[in-house]
Each structure stands twice: as C-alpha cells, then as structure tokens.
C-alpha positions, 0 to 999 in steps of 0.5 A: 189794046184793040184798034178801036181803042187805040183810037179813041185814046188817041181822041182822048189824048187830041181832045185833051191837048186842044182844051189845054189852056190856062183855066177859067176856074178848077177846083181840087179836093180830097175825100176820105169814105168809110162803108159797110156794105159792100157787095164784091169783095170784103164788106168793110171799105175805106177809100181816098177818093182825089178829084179834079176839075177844071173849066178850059178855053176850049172844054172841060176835064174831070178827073178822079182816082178812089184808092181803096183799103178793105177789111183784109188789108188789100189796096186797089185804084180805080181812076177816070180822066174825061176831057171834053171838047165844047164846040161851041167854044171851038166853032165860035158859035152859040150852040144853046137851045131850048135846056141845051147850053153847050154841045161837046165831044165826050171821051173818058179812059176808066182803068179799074183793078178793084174786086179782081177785075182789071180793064181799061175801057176807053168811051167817045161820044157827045155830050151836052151841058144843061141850064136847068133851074135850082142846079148848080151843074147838070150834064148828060153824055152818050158814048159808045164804049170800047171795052178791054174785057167784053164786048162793046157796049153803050153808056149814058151818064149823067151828072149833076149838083144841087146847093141848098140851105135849111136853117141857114146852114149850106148844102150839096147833093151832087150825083152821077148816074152810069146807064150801060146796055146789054150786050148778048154775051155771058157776064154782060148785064145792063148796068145802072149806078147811080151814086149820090153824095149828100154834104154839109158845108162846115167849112164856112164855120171856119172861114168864108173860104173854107170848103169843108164838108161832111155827109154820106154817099149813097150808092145804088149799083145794079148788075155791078160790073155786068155780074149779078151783084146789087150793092146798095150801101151807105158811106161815111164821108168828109170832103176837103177842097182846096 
C-alpha cells in the first residue's frame, strides 16, 4: 500500500472512531438485482446488494457491499465504507449558507474484485450536505483519489433522493453519480457513473411500517473502470429495509 494511502486510511479509521456515537437514526436493507446487459464480463447478472446507513453525533457513515452471481456461475464483492465528519457538529458552529447546510471532511475505502479487476483505492476530501427543496436528501463530495492500481486521480460524487406520490401511491428516485478525471496514462479514462433507482413502496400495503419496495436501477457508466467499456443496462430489483 503506498504512503498515501496508508494515511488516508488512517484518516478513514480517525474520522470513523470520532463519529462513533450512539445513532440519531440508521437505516439497514437488502437488496436483490437482476440484469441483462452487462458490458465487462458475462451479460446476465444477479447481485445482493446490503447497505447501511447511519446519521452520528459527530458525522455520518454509509456503507455497501454488492455481492455478485454471473451467468457462468462465478461470484465477486465489491464494498464501499464512507464515513464522514461534520464540522459543524464537531466545531460547535452553524456552517449553513446559502443551499449548504453542513461542511464535512469526506474519506471512503472502495475494495473491488469484480470483472477481474482487484484494487483498493482509498478517497479523502470535503463534502457538503445540501437543502434543496422537494428532496429527501442531497450531498456532493470533492476527493482526491489515491489508487491502488493507476495513477491518482480526482472524483466527484454525488448523491441524492427524491419521494414522491402519483395516484396515492409512494415513490422513490434515489441516485449517485461518480465523475472521476483523466489522468495521462493508458487505461485511464474519465469516468462517469451515474446509477439511479426508481422504487415503489409496496410495503405500506402490508403495514405502516413496512419498507418494501420494488422497482429498477438504471445504470449509465461511461469509460467503466478507466476502459472503453459503455454499460448502459437496466435492473430488476426489490429492496427490504429493516
């Protein structure tokens, strides 16, 4: 692992210890993913996507791991843990203005062995917590990338939800979008991923306190992994939160 990297984990691991608290609220779910058209690898995929996500004291974590079947029976993972640290929260200070209602330092640890690619890549940088109208949620983070595999780059991501409801009935759009630069080398492309999942809440048929949801993700991936891959394919999927 290269020097940078072994402190930005180190940040990581900080940023993670400081936010440890008991929760302001945290949300757990299970997701289960069938597609068709995937560009790297077989076409057919199924995955088991487990997710959590926790609002702290101090910050916030988030945290995913996507389990994956193809066609030819082959499994891989790939996980993300992202904590993040309000300054705000930790400076005793309202850091709101204008859309801005938080500012935070923003690290996350990617681990991939999917398509044959393995890495770990460890991201630091500051992110900002949004109040725009009509959303649920909306964040957008700036780091600078220390990669395992090809020269260090810089990513911004974004991410967002959107509730609605059309003839009574609940929905959800949520999203992220990965916007990753150049760098001049071979096999180092700008990346753009922008991944969007569009739910309907069943679960309220059930009970008022059922989170059950069905839908499709949506995913558009340019230069997937730096390569010249497009994937532009759509998923099944049901979603269970606890």
């Amino acid at each position: 692992m290269k020097f940078t990297q072994v402190l930005a984990a180190c940040a990581i691991g900080s940023i993670a210890a400081m936010s440890q608290a008991k929760p302001i609220w945290q949300d757990f779910s299970v997701s289960g993913l069938y597609g068709e058209n995937y560009e790297l690898g077989t076409d057919e995929r199924t995955t088991v996507t487990l997710e959590y996500a926790a609002k702290l004291k101090y910050g916030d974590v988030f945290f995913f791991n996507d389990h994956l079947w193809d066609d030819n029976h082959d499994q891989s993972n790939y996980f993300e843990f992202s904590p993040r640290l309000s300054l705000g929260a930790v400076s005793g200070k309202k850091l709101a203005f204008g859309p801005i209602k938080d500012v935070l330092i923003a690290t996350t640890w990617e681990s991939n062995n999917q398509d044959g690619l393995n890495f770990d890549n460890i991201l630091y940088g500051i992110g900002f917590d949004l109040a725009i109208p009509k959303f649920q949620y909306a964040s957008i983070n700036f780091y600078k990338a220390s990669n395992d595999k090809v020269k260090d780059d810089y990513q911004m991501t974004i991410t967002y939800g959107i509730p609605f409801t059309l003839g009574g009935e609940e929905f959800l759009a949520d999203a992220f979008l990965d916007w990753t630069t150049a760098e001049n080398e071979p096999g180092h492309k700008s990346e753009l991923n922008w991944t969007s999942q569009y739910k309907w809440n069943v679960g309220k048929h059930i009970s008022p306190d059922t989170k059950l949801y069905v839908g499709i993700e949506h995913s558009l991936w340019n230069n997937k992994f730096g390569s010249n891959v497009r994937q532009n394919d759509v998923s099944a999927l049901v979603k269970y939160h606890f």
